[in-house]
C-alpha positions as CSV (number, residue, x, y, z in Angstrom):
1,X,13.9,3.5,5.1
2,X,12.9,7.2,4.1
3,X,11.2,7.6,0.9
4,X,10.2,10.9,-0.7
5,X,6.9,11.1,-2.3
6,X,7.6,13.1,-5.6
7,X,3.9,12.4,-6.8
8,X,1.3,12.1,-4.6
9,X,-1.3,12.4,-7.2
10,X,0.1,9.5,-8.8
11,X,1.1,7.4,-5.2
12,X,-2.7,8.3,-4.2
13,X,-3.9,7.0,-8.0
14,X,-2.5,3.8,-7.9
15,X,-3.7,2.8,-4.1
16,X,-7.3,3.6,-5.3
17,X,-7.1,1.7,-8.2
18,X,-4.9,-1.2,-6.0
19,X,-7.9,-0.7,-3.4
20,X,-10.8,-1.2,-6.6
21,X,-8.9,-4.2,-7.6
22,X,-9.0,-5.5,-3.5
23,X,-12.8,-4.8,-3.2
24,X,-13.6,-5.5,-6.5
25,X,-11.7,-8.4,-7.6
26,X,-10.6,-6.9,-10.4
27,X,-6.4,-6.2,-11.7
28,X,-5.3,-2.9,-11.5
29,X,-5.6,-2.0,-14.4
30,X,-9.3,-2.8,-14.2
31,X,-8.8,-5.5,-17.2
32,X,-10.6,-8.9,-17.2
33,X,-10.1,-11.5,-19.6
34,X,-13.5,-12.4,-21.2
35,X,-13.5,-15.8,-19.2
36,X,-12.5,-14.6,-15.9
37,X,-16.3,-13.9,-15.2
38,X,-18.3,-16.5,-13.9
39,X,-22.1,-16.5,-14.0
40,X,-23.0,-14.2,-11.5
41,X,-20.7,-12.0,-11.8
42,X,-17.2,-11.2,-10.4
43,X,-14.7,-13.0,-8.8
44,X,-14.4,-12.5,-5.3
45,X,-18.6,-13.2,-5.1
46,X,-19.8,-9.5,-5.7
47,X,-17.9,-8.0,-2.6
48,X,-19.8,-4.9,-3.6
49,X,-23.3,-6.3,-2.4
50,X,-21.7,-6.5,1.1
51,X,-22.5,-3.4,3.2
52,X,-19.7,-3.8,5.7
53,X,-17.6,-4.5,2.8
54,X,-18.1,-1.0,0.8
55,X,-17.9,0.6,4.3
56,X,-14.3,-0.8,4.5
57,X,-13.7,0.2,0.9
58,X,-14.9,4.0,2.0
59,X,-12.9,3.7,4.5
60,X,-9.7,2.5,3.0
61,X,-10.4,5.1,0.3
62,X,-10.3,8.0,2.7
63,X,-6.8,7.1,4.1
64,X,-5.2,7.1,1.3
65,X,-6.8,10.3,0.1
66,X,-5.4,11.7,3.9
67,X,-2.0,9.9,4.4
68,X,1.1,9.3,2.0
69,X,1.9,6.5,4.3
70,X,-1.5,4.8,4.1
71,X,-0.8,5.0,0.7
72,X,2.2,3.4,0.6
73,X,0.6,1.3,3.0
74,X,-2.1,0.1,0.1
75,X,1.0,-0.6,-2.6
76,X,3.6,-2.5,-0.4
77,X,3.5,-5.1,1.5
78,X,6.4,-5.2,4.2
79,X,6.1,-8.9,4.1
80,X,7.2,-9.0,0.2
81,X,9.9,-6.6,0.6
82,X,11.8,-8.6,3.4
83,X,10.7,-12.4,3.0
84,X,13.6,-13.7,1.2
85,X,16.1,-12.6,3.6
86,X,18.0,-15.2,5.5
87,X,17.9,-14.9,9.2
88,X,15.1,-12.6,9.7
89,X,11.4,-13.0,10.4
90,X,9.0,-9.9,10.4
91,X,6.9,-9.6,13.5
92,X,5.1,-6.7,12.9
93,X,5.2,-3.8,10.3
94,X,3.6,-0.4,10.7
95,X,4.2,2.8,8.3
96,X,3.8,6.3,9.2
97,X,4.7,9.7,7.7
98,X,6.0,13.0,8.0
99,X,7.5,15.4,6.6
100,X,11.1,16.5,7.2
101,X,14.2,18.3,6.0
102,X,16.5,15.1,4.4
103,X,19.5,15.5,2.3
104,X,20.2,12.3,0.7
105,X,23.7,13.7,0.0
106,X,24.7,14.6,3.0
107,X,27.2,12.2,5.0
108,X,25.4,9.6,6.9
109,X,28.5,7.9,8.5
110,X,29.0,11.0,11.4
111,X,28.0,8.4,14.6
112,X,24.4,10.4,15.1
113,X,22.7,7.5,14.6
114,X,25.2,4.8,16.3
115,X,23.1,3.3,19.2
116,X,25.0,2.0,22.5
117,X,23.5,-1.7,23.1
């Protein structure tokens, strides 16, 4: 799959706010109904007491800040995208990025990518 970031402001944006809502136990959007709080405070048992837990946070932060991919990374889960399909079973799932020259017009169907098995 090739995907062309047109917004990395906005990509970057919303895996911040989709890593607040891991860390924090929050949605997104940062929105709680008025009964979602327990005594105490938030759900998820105040992740942001834990130390090694805001460390993490940091550090997922500073990915996505660095890397598209990790980015990506923080919105989609590989998992979701494929587990409906019949016959297949993901084993592992790994994202990277770079950037290159793609025409998505160009004709795909040349052989190039036709692999001998």
């Amino acid at each position: 799959m090739v995907v062309e970031i047109t917004d990395p402001e906005a990509l970057t944006g919303a895996a911040l706010e989709s890593i607040a809502a891991e860390y924090d136990g929050t949605p997104a959007d940062g929105t709680l109904p008025e009964d979602a709080l327990p005594e105490g405070g938030l759900p998820g048992g105040g992740a942001e007491d834990d130390g090694a837990t805001e460390e993490g946070r940091r550090h997922a932060e500073a990915m996505v800040r660095e890397d598209g991919a990790e980015a990506l990374a923080a919105l989609v889960d590989p998992f979701d995208l494929i587990g409906g399909v019949p016959g297949i079973e993901l084993a592992e799932a790994s994202w990277s990025s770079e950037v290159i020259d793609h025409d998505g017009e160009a004709d795909h169907d040349d052989g190039a990518d036709d692999y001998d098995e």
